[in-house]
C-alpha atoms as one frame of an Amber mdcrd trajectory, in Angstrom:
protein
 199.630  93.116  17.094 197.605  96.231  18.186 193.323  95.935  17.367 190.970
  99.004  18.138 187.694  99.011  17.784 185.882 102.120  16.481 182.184 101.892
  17.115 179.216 103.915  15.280 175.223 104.170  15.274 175.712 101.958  11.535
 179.230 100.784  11.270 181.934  98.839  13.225 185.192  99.167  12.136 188.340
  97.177  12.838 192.039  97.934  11.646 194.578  96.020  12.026 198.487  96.855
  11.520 200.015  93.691   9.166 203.710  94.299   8.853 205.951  91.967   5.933
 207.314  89.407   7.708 210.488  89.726   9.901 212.177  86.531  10.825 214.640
  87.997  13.176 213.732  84.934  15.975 211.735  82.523  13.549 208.656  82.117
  11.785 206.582  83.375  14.640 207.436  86.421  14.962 205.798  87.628  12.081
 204.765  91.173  12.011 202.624  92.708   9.644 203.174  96.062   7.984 200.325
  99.099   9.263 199.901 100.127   5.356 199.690  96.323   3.979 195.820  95.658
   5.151 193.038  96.899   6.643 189.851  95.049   7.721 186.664  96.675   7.934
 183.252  95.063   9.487 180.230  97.051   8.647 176.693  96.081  10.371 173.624
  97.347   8.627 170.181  96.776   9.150 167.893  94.947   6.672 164.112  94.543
   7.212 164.680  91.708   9.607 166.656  94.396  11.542 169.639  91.665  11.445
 172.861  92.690  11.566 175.207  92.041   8.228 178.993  91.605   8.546 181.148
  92.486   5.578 185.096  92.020   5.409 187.936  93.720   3.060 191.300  93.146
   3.764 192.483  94.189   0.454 195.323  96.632   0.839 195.190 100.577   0.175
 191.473  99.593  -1.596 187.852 100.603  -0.670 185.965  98.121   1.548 183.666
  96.072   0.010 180.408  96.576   1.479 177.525  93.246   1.723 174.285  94.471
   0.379 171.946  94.744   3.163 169.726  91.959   4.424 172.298  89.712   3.442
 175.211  87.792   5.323 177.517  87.454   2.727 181.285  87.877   3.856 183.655
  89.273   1.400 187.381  88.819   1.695 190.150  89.741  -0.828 192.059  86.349
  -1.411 195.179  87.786  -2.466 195.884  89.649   0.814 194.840  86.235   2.721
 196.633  83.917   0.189 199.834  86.315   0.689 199.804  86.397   4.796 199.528
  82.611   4.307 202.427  82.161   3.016 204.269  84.696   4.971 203.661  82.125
   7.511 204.184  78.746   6.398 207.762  80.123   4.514 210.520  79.730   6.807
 212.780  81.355   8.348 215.849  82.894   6.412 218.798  82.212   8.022 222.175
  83.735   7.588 225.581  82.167   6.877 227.006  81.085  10.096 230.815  80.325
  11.186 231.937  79.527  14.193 235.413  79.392  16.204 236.619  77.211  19.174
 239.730  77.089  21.225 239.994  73.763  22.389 242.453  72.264  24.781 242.628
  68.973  26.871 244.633  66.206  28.778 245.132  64.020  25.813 245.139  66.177
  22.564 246.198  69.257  23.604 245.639  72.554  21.741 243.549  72.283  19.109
 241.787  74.854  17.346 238.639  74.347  15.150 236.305  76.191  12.890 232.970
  75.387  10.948 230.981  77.298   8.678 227.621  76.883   7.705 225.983  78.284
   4.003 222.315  77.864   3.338 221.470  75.698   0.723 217.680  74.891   1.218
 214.788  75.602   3.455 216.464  73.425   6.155 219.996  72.570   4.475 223.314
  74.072   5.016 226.057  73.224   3.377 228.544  72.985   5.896 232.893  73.150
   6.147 234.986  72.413   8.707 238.698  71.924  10.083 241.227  71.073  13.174
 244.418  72.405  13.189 246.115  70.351  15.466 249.040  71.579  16.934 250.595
  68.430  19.510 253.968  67.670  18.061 253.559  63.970  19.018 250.788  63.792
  16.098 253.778  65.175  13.489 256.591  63.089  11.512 258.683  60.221  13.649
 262.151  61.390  13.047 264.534  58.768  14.038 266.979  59.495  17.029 266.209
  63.330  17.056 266.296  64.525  20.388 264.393  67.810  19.367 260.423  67.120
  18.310 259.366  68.176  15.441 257.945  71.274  16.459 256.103  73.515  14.003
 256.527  71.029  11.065 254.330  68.133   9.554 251.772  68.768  11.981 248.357
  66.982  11.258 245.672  68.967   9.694 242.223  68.255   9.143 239.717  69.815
   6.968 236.106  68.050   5.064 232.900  68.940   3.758 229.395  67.746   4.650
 225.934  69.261   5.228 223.648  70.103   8.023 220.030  69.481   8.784 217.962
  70.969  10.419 214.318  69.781  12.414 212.193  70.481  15.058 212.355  74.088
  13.858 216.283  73.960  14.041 216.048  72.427  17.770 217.561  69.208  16.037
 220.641  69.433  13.741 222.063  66.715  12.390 225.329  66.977  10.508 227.369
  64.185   8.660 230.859  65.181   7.129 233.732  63.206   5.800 236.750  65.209
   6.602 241.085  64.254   4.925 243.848  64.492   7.397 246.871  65.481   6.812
 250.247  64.486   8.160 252.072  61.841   9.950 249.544  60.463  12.746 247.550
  57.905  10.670 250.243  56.989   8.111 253.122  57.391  10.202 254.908  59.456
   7.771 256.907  58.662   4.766 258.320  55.366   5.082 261.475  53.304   3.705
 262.362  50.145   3.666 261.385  47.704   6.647 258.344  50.121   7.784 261.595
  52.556   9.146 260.105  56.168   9.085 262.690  58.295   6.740 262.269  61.618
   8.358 261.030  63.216   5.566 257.832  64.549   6.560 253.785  63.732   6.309
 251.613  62.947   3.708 248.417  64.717   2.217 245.109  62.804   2.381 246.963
  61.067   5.355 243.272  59.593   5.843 239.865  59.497   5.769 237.491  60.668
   8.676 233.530  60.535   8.131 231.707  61.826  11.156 228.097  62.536  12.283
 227.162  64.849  15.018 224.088  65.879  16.179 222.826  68.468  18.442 219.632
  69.372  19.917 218.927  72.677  22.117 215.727  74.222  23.238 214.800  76.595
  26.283 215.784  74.192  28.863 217.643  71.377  27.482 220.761  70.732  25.536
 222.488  67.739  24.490 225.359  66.358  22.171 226.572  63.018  20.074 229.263
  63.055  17.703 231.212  59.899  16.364 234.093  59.954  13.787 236.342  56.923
  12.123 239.546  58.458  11.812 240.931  55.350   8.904 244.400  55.948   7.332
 244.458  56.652   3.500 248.742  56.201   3.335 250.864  53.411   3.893 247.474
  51.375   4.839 249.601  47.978   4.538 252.730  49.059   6.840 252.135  48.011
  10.223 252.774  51.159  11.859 249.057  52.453  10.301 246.576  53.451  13.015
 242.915  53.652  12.774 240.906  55.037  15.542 237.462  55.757  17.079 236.736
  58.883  18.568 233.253  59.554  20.247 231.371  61.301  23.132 228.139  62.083
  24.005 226.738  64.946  26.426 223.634  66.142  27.859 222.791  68.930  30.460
 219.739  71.148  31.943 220.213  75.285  30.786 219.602  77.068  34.405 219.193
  80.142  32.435 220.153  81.686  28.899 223.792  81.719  30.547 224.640  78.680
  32.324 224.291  74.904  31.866 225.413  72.615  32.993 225.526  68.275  32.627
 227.074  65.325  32.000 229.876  64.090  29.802 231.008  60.363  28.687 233.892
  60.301  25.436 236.112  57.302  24.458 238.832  57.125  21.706 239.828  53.679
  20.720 242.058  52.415  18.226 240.828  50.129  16.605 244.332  49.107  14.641
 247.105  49.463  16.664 250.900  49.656  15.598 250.829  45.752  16.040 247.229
  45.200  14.267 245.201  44.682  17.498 242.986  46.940  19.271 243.438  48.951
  21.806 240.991  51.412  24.128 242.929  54.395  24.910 240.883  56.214  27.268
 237.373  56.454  28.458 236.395  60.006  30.124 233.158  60.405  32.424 232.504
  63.762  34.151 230.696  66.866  34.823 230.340  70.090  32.492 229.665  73.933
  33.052 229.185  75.968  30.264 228.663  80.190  30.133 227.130  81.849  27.393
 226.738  85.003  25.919 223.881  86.496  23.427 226.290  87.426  20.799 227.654
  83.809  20.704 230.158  83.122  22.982 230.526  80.645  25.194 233.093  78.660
  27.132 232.666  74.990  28.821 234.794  73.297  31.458 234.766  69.390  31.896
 236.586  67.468  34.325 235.707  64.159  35.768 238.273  60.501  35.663 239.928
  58.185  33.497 237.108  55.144  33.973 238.821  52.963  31.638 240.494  49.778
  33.100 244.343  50.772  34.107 243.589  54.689  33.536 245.973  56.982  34.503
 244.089  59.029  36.526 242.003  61.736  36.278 240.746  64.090  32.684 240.097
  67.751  31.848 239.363  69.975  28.717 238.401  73.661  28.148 236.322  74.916
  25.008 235.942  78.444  24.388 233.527  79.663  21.360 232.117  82.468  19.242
 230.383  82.428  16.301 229.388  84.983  13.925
């Protein structure tokens, strides 16, 4: 904001360019509009030859002057009431949605989406879903030598909302997704738990998640943990139920790299024979790229630390949002 000071043998004035507030990078960077207020300070002398200060920052209106020998400071409410809550409203925020390509040693391609729709003054409501695309996920077809590629694959899409603290450094975000397909249920079955071939089921199962991220200036980090519980065929024994987790943290070098740490397990936590079973446990290193209009891709690598692992892990992200 731009003052200058205007000085004469009776009057000091001071005017001040108030813009209506622009949230383009949050509440503080409020501008004020050159037309919206001006604030005058007139000195006069009394017979104690002290000086009097008077104030008006009442917009496009006549200053209003103290009567001389006095101190009394006049200021037009409305203007102040108005620039008061210019700054304790917050920020609007548009409707967000975001792509990732994912792809890793375990899942393998896997794209995602999430969009977010502002709901309150720190609420989105917020949709998501994974198309999953690894054949091995789809329908058990008995004796076919050809997977089913293409067909039955699972599909997951839910619903939850997003929070948002700190001044949207802190979002926390619980969802409860349905999957769809084979990998939970194991497909349509006949008699004696023996898949029949003929393809997946809708609400498959039930996935409730919570992830939360926090990012400032130099610091970002990661949790997210979702029970992936079959919905279908929840008596057969050939049901699975499974954890999937991670958590990551890492230092931002600049507004274009990062880079940290990464730990992730998936267990299942009923197996084809009712016990449990940890499938793998990843630990490694991350390095991330980012762009101001959104983009981003991350590389993490690191091993297998679980007990009998087979060796070592690796997964690529790549991101834009809009």
């Amino acid at each position: 904001m731009t003052v200058r000071f205007a000085c004469a043998a009776s009057a000091l004035t001071l005017a001040s360019a108030l813009s209506a507030p622009a949230f383009a990078q949050g509440p503080d960077s409020l501008s004020v509009d050159a037309a919206a207020a001006t604030a005058v300070v007139t000195t006069a002398r009394g017979n104690s030859d002290d000086p009097i200060a008077t104030f008006d920052l009442t917009p496009a209106a006549p200053a209003v002057a103290a009567a001389p020998g006095s101190s009394e400071v006049a200021v037009s409410s409305a203007v102040i009431a108005a620039a008061a809550a210019a700054q304790s409203a917050p920020a609007p925020r548009d409707e967000r949605f975001s792509v990732v390509l994912n792809q890793d040693a375990f899942f393998g391609f896997y794209p995602t989406f999430n969009g977010l729709i502002p709901v309150g003054d720190n609420v989105d409501f917020s949709f998501y879903g994974i198309m999953w695309t690894t054949d091995a996920f789809a329908t058990a077809v008995p004796g076919a030598v050809v997977p089913n590629l293409g067909s039955d694959l699972w599909t997951e899409f839910g619903i939850g909302a997003n929070v948002l603290l700190n001044d949207g450094k802190l979002q926390i975000k619980p969802q409860v997704g349905l999957t769809n397909g084979a990998l939970l249920s194991r497909g349509v079955r006949g008699p004696n738990a023996v898949p029949t071939g003929t393809g997946g089921n809708f609400a498959d199962g039930i996935v409730p998640s919570l992830t939360v991220n926090y990012a400032d200036s130099t610091f970002e980090a990661e949790y997210y943990g979702g029970y992936y519980a079959a919905l279908t065929n929840r008596n057969d024994a050939g049901a699975l139920d499974f954890l999937h987790t991670w958590i990551n943290a890492g230092y931002k070098f600049s507004s274009n790299v990062s880079a940290g740490a990464h730990y992730e397990l998936l267990s299942n936590t009923r197996t084809k024979g009712g016990g449990t079973a940890v499938v793998y446990q990843w630990l490694g290193p991350y390095v991330q790229f980012s762009l101001k209009k959104g983009f981003f891709a991350r590389f993490t690598a690191g091993a297998d630390i679980e007990e009998g692992g087979d060796g070592d892990f690796y997964k690529l992200a790549v991101g834009m949002s809009f």
